[in-house]
Jmol script that loads the backbone (N, CA, C; Angstrom):
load data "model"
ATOM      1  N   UNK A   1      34.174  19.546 -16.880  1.00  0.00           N
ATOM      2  CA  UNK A   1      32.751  19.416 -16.624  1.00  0.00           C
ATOM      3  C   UNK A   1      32.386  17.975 -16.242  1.00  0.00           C
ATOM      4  N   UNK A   2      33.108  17.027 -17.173  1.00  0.00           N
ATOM      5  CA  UNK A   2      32.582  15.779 -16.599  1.00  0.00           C
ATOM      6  C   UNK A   2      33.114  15.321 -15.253  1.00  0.00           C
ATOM      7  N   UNK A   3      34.212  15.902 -14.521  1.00  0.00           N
ATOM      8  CA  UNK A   3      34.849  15.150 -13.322  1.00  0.00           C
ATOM      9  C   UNK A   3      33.742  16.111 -12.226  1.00  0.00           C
ATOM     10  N   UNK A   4      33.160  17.136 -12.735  1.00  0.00           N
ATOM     11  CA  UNK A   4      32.026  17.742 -11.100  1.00  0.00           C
ATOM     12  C   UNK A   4      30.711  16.959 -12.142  1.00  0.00           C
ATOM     13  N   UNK A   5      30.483  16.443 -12.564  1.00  0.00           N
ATOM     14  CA  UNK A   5      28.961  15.526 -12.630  1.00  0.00           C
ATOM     15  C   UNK A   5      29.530  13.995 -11.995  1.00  0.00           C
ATOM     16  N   UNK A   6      30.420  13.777 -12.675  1.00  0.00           N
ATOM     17  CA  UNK A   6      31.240  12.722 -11.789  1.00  0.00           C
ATOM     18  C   UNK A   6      31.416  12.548  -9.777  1.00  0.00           C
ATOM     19  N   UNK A   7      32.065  13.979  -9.486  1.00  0.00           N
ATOM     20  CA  UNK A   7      31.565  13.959  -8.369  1.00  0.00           C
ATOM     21  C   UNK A   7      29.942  14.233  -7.976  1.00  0.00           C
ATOM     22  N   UNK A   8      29.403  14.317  -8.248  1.00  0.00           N
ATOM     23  CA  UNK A   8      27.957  15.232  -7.826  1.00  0.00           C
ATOM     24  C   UNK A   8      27.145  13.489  -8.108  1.00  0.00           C
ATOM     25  N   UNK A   9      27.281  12.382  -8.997  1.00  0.00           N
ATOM     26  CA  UNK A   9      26.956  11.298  -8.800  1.00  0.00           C
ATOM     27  C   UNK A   9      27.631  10.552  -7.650  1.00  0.00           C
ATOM     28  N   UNK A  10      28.770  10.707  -7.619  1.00  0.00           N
ATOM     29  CA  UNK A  10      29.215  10.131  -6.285  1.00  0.00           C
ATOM     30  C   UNK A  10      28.622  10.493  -5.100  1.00  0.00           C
ATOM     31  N   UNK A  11      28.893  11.124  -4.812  1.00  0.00           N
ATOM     32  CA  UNK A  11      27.792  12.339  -3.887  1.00  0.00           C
ATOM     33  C   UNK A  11      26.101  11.528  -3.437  1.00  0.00           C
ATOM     34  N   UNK A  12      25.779  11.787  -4.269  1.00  0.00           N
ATOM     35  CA  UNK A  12      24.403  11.366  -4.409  1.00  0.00           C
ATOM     36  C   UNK A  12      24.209   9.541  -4.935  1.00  0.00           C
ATOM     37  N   UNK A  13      24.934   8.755  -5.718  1.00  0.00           N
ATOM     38  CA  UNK A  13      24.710   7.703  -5.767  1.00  0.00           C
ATOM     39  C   UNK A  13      25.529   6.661  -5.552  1.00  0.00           C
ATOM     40  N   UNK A  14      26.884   7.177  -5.709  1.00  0.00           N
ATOM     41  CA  UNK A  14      28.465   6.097  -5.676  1.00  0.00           C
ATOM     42  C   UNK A  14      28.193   5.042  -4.947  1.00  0.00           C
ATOM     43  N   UNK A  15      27.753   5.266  -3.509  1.00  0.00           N
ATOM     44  CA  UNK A  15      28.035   3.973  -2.705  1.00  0.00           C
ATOM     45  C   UNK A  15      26.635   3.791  -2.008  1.00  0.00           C
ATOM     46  N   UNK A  16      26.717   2.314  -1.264  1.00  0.00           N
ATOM     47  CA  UNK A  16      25.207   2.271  -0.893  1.00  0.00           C
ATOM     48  C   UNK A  16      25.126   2.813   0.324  1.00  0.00           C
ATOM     49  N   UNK A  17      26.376   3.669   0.859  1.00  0.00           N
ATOM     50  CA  UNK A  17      26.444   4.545   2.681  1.00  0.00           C
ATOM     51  C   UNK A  17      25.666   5.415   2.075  1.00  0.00           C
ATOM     52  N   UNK A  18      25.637   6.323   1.034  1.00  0.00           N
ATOM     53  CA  UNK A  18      25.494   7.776   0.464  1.00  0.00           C
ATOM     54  C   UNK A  18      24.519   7.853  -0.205  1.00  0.00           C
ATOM     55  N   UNK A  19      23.546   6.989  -0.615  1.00  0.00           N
ATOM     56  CA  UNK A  19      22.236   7.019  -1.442  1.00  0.00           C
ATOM     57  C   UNK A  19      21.621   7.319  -0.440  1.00  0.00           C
ATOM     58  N   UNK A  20      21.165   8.756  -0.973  1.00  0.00           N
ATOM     59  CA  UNK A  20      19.823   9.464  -0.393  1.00  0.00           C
ATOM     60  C   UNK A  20      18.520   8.618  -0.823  1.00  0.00           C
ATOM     61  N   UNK A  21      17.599   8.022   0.707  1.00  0.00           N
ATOM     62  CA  UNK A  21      16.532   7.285   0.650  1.00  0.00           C
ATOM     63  C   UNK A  21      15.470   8.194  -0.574  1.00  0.00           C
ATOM     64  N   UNK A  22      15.786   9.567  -0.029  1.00  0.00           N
ATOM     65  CA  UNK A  22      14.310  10.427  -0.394  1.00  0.00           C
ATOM     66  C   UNK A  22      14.282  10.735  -1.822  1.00  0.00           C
ATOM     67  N   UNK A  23      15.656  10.264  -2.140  1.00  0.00           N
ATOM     68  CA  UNK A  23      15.391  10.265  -4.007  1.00  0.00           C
ATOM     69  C   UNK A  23      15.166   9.077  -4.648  1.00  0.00           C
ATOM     70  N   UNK A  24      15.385   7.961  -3.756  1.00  0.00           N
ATOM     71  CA  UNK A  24      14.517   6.832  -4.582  1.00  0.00           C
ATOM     72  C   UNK A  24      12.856   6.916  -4.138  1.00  0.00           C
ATOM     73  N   UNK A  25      12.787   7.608  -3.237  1.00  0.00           N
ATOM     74  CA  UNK A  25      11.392   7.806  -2.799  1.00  0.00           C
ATOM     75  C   UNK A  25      10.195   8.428  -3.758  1.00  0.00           C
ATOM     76  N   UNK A  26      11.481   9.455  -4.102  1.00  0.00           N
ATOM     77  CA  UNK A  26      10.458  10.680  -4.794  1.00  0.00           C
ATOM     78  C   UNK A  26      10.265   9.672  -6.372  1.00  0.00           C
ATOM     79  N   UNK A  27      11.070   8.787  -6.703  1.00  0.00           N
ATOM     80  CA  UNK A  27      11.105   7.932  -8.196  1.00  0.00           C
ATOM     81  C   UNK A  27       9.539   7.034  -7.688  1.00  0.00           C
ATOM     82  N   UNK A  28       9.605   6.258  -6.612  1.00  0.00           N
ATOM     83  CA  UNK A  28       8.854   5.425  -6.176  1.00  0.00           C
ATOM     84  C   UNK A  28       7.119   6.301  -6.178  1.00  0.00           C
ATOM     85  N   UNK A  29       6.871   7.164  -5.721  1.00  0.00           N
ATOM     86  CA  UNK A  29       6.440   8.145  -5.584  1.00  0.00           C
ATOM     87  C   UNK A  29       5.575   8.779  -6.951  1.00  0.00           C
ATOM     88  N   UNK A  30       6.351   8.850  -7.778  1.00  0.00           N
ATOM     89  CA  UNK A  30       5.919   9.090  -9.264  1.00  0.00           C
ATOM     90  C   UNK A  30       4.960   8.261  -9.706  1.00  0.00           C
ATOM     91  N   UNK A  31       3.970   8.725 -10.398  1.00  0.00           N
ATOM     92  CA  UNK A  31       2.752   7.378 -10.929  1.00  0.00           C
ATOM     93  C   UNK A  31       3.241   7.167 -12.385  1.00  0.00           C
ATOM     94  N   UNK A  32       4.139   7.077 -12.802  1.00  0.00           N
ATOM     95  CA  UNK A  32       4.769   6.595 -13.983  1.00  0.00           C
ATOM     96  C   UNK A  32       5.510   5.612 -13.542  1.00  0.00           C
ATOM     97  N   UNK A  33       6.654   5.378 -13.056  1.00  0.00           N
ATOM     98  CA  UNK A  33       7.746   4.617 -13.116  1.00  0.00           C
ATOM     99  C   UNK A  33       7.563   3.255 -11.580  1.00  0.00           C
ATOM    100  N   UNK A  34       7.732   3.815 -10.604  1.00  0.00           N
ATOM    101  CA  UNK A  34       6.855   3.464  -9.150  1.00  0.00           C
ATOM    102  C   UNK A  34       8.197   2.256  -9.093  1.00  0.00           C
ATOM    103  N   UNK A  35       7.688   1.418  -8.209  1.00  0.00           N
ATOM    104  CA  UNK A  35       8.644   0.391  -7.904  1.00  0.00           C
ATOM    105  C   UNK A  35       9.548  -0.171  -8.999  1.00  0.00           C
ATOM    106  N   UNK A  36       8.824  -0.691  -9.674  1.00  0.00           N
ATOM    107  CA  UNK A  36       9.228  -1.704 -10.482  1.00  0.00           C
ATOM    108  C   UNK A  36      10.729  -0.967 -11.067  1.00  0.00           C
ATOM    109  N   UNK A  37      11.028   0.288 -11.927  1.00  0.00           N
ATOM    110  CA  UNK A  37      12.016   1.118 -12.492  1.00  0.00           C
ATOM    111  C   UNK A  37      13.122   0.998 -11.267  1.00  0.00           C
ATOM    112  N   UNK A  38      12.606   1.642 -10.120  1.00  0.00           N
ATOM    113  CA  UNK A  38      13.681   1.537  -8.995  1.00  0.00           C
ATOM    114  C   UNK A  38      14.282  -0.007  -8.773  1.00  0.00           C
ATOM    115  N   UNK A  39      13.506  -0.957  -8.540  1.00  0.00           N
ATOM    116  CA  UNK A  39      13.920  -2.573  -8.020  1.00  0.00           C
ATOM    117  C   UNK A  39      15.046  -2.357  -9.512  1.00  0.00           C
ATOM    118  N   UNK A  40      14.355  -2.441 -10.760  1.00  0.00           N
ATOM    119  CA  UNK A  40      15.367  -2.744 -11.561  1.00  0.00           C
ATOM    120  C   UNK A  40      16.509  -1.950 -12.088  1.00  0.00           C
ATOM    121  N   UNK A  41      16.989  -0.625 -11.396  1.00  0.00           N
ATOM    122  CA  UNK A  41      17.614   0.192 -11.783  1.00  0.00           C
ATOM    123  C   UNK A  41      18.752  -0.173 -10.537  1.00  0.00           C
ATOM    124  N   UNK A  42      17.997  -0.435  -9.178  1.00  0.00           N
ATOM    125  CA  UNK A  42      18.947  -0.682  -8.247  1.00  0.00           C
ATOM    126  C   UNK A  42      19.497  -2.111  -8.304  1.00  0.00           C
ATOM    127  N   UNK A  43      19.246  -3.180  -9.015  1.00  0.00           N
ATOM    128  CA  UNK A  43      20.064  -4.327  -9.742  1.00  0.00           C
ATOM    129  C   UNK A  43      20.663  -3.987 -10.441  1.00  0.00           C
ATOM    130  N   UNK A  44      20.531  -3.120 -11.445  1.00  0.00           N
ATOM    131  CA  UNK A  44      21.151  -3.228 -12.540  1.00  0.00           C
ATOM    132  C   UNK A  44      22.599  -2.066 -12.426  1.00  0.00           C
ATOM    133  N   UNK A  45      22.605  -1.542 -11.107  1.00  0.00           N
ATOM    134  CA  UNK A  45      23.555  -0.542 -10.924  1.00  0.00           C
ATOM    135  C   UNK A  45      24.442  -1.441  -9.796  1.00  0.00           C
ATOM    136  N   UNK A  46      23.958  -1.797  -8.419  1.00  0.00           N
ATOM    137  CA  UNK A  46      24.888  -2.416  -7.710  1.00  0.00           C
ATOM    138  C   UNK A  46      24.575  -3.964  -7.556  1.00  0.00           C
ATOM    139  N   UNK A  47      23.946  -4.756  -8.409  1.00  0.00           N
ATOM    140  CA  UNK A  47      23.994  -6.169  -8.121  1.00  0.00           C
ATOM    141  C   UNK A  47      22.411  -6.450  -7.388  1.00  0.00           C
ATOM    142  N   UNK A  48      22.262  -8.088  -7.825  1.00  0.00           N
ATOM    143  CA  UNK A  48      20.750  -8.120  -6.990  1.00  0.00           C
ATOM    144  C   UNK A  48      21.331  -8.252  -5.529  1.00  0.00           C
ATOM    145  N   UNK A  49      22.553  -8.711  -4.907  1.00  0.00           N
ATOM    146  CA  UNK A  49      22.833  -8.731  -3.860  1.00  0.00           C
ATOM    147  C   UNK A  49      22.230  -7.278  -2.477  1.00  0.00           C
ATOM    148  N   UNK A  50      23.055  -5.967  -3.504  1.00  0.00           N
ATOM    149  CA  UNK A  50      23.484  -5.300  -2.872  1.00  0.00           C
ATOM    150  C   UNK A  50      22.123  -4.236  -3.418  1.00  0.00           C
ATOM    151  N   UNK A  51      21.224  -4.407  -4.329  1.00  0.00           N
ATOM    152  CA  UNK A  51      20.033  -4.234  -4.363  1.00  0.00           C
ATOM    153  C   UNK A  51      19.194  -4.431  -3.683  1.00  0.00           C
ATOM    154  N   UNK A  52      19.207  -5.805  -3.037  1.00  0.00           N
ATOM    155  CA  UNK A  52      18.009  -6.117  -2.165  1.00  0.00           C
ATOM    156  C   UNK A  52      18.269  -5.724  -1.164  1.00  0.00           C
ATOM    157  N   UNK A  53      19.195  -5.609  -0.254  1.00  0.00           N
ATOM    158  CA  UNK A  53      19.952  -4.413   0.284  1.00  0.00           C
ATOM    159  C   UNK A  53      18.828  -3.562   0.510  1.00  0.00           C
ATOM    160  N   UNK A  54      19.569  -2.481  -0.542  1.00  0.00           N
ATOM    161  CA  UNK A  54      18.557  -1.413  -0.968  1.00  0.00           C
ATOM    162  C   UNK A  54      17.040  -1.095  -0.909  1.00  0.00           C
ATOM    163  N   UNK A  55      16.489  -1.920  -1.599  1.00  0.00           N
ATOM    164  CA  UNK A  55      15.374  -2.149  -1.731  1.00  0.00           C
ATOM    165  C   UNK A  55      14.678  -2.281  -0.187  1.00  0.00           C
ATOM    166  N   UNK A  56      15.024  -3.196   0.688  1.00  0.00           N
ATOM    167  CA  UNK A  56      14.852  -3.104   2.255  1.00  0.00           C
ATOM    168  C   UNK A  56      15.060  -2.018   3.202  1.00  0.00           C
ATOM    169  N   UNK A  57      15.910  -1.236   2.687  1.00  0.00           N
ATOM    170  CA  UNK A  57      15.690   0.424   3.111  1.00  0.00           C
ATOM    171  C   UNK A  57      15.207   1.274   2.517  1.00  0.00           C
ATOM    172  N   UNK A  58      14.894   1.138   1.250  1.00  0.00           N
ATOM    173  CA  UNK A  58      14.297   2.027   0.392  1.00  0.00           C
ATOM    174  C   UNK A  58      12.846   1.473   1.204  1.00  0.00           C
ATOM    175  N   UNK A  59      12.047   0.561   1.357  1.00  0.00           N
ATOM    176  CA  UNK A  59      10.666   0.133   2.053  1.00  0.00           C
ATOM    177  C   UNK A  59      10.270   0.345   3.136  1.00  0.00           C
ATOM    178  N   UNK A  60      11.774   0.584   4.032  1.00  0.00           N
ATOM    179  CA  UNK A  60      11.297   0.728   5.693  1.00  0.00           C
ATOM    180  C   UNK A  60      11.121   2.400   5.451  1.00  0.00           C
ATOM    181  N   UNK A  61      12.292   3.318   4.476  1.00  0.00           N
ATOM    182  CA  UNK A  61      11.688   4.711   4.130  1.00  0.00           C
ATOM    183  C   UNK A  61      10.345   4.820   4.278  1.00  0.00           C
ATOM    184  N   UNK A  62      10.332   4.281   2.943  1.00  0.00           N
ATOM    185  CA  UNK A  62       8.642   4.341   2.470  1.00  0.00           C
ATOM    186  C   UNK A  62       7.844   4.636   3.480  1.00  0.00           C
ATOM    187  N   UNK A  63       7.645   3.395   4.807  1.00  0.00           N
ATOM    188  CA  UNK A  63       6.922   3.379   5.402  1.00  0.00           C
ATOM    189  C   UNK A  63       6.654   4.192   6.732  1.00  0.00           C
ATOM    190  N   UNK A  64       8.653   4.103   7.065  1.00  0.00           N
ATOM    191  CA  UNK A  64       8.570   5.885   7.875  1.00  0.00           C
ATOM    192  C   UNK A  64       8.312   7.189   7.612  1.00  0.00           C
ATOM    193  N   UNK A  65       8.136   7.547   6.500  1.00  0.00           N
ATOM    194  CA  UNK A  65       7.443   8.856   5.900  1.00  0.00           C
ATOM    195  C   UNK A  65       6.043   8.337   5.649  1.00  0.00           C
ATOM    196  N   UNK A  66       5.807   7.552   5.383  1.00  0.00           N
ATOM    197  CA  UNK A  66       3.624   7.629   5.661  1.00  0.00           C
ATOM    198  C   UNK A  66       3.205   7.394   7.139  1.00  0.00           C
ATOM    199  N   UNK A  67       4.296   7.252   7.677  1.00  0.00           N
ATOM    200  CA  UNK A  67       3.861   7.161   9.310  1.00  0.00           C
ATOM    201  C   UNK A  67       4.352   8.463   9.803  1.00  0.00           C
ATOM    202  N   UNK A  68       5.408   9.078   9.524  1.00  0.00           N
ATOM    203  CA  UNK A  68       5.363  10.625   9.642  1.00  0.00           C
ATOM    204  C   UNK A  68       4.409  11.630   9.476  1.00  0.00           C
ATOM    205  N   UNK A  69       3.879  11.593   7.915  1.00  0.00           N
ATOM    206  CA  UNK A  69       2.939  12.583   7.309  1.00  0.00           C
ATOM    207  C   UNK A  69       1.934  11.871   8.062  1.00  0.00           C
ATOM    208  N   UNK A  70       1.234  10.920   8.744  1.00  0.00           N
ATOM    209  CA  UNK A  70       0.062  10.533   8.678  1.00  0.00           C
ATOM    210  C   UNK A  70      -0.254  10.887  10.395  1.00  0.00           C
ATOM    211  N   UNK A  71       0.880  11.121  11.136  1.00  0.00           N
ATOM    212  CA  UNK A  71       0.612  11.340  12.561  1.00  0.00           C
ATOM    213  C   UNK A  71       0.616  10.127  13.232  1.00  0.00           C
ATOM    214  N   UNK A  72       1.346   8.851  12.815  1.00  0.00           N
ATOM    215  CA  UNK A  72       0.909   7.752  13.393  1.00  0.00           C
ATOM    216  C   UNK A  72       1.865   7.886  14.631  1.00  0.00           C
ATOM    217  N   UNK A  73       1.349   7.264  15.848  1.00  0.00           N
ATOM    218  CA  UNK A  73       2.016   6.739  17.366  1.00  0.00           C
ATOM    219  C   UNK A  73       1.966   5.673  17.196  1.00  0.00           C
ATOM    220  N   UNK A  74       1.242   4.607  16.907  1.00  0.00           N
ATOM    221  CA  UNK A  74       1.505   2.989  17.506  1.00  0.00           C
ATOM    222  C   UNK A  74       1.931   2.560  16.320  1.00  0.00           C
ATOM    223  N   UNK A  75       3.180   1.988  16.661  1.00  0.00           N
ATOM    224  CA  UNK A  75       4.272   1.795  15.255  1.00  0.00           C
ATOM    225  C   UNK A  75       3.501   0.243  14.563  1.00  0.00           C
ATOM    226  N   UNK A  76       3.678  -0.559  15.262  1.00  0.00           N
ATOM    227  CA  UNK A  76       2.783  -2.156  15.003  1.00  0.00           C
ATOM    228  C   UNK A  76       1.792  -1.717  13.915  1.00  0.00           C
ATOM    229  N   UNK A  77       0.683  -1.232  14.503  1.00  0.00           N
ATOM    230  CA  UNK A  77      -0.625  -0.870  13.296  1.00  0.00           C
ATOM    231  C   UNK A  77      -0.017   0.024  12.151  1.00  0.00           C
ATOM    232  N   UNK A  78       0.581   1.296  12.534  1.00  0.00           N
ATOM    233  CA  UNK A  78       0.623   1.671  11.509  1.00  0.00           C
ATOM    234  C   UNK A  78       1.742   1.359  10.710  1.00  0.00           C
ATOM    235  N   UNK A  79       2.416  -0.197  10.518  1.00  0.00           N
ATOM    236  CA  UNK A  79       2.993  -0.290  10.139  1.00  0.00           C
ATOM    237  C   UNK A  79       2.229  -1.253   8.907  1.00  0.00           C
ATOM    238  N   UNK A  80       1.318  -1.598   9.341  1.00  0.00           N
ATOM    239  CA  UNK A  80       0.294  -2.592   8.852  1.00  0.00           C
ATOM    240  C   UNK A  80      -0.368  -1.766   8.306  1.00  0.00           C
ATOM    241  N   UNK A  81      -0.947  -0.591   8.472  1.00  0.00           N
ATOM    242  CA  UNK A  81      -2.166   0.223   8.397  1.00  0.00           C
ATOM    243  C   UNK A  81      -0.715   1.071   6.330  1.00  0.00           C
ATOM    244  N   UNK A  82      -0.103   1.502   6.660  1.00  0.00           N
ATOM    245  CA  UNK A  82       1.246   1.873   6.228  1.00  0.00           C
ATOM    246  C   UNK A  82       1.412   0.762   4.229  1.00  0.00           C
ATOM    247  N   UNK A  83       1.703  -0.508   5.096  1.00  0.00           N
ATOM    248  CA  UNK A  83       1.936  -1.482   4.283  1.00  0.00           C
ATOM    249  C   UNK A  83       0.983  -1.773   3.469  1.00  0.00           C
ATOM    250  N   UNK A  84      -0.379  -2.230   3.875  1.00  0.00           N
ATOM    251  CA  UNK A  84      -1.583  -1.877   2.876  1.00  0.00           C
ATOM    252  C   UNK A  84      -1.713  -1.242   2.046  1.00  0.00           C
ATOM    253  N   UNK A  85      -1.944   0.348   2.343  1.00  0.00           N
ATOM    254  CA  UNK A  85      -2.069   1.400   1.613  1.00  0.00           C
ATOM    255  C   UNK A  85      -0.615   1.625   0.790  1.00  0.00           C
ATOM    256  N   UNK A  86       0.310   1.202   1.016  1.00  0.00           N
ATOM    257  CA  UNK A  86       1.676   1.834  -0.369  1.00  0.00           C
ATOM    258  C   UNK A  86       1.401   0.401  -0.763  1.00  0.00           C
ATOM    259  N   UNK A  87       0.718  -0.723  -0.599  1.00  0.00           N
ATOM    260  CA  UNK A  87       0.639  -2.203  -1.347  1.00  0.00           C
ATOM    261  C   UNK A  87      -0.351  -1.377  -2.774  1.00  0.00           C
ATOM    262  N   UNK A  88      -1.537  -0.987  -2.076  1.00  0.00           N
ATOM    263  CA  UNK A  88      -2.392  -0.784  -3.092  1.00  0.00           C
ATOM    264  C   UNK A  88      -1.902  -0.107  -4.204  1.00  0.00           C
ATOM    265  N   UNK A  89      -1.383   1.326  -3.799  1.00  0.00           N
ATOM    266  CA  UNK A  89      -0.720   2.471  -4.814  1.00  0.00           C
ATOM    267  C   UNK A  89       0.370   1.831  -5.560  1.00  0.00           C
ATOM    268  N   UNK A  90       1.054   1.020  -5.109  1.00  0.00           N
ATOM    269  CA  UNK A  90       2.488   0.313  -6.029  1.00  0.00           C
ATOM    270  C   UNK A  90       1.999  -0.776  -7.264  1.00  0.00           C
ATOM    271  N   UNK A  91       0.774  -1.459  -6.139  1.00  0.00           N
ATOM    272  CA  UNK A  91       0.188  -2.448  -7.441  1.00  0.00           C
ATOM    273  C   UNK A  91      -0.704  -1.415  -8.579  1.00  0.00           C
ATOM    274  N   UNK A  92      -1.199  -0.383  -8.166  1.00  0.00           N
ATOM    275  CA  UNK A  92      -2.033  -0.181  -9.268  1.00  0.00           C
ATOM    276  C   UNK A  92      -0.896   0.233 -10.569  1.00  0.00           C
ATOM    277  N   UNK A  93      -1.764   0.284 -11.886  1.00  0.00           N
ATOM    278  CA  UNK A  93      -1.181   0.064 -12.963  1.00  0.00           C
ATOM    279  C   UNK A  93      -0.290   1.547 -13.043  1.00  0.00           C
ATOM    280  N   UNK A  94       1.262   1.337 -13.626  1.00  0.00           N
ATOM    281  CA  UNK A  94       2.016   2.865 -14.215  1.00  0.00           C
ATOM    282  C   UNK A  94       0.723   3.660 -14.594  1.00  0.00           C
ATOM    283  N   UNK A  95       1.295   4.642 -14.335  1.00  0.00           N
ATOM    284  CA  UNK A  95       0.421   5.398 -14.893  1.00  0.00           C
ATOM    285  C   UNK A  95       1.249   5.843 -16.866  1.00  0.00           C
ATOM    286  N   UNK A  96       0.781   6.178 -18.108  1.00  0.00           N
ATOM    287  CA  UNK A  96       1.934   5.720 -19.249  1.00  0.00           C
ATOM    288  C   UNK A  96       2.159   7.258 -19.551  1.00  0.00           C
ATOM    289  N   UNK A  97       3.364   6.869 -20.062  1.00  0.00           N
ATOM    290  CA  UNK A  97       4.495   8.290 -20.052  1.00  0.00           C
ATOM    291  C   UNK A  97       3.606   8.637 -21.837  1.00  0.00           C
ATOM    292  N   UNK A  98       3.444   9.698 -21.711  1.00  0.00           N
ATOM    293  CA  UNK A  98       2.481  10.323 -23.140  1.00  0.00           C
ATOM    294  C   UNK A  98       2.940  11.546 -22.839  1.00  0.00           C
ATOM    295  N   UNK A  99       3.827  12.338 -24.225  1.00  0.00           N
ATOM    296  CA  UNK A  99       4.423  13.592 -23.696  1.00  0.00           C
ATOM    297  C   UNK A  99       3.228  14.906 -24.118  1.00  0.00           C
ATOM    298  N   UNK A 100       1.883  14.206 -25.191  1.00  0.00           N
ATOM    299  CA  UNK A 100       1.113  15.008 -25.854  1.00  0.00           C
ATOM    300  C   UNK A 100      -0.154  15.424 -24.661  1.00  0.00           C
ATOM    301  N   UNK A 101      -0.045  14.580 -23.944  1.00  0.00           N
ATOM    302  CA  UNK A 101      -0.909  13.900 -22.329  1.00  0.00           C
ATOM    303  C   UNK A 101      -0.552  14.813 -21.484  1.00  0.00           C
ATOM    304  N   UNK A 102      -0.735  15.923 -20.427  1.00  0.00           N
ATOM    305  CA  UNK A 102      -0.310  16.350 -19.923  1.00  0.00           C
ATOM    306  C   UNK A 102      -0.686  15.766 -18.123  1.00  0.00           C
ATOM    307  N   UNK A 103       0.053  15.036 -17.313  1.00  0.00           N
ATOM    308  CA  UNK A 103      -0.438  14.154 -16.218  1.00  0.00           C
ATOM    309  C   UNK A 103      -0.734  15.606 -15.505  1.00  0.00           C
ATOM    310  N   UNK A 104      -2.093  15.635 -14.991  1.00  0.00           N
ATOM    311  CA  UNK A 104      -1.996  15.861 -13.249  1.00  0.00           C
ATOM    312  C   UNK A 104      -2.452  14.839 -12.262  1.00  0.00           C
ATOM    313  N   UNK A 105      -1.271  15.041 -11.638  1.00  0.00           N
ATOM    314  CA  UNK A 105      -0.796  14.164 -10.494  1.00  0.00           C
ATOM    315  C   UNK A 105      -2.281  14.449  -9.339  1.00  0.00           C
ATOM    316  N   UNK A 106      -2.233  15.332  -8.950  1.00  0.00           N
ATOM    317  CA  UNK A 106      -3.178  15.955  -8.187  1.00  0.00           C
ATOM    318  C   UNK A 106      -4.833  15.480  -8.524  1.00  0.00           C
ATOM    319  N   UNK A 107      -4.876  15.539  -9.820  1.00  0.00           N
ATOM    320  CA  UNK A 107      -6.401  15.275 -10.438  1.00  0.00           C
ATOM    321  C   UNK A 107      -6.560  13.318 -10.347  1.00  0.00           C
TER     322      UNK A 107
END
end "model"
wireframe off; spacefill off
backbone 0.3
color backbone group
């Protein structure tokens, strides 16, 4: 059992060719954890080197999926238009993990 969770992390996290953007996305994404968990999870797994790395594709993601969902054509603005708006949502405060709390995300 442990050598297929073993592979199935490799798979999905082993190297920095094979890290799927859209699952640090969906972490980033979350109003609990948001940047900050990812920046320090992706140091603390492959180095601040090979983190910041990371982190620089994990952002250009970011910003090509709100320019996807949003219908944008002129890449310049909405890259600006893009950067603003995930500035605001990243700075605002975690939202706090309370398991008695039930979050809607939606509300």
């Amino acid at each position: 059992m442990v050598s297929k969770m073993q592979r199935k992390y490799d798979k999905y996290w082993g190297t920095l060719n094979v890290i799927n953007m859209l699952l640090l996305n969906a972490i980033v994404l979350d109003p609990c954890p948001k940047l900050d968990f990812v920046n320090w999870i992706l140091d603390e797994s492959f180095g601040v080197e090979k983190g910041r790395e990371l982190k620089s594709k994990l952002s250009t993601c970011l910003i090509s999926l709100y320019d996807h969902y949003q219908g944008k054509e002129d890449e310049s603005q909405s890259y600006q238009d893009a950067k603003s708006e995930l500035d605001r949502y990243l700075k605002e405060d975690c939202e706090p993990r309370n398991k008695s709390i039930e979050l809607d995300i939606l509300g």
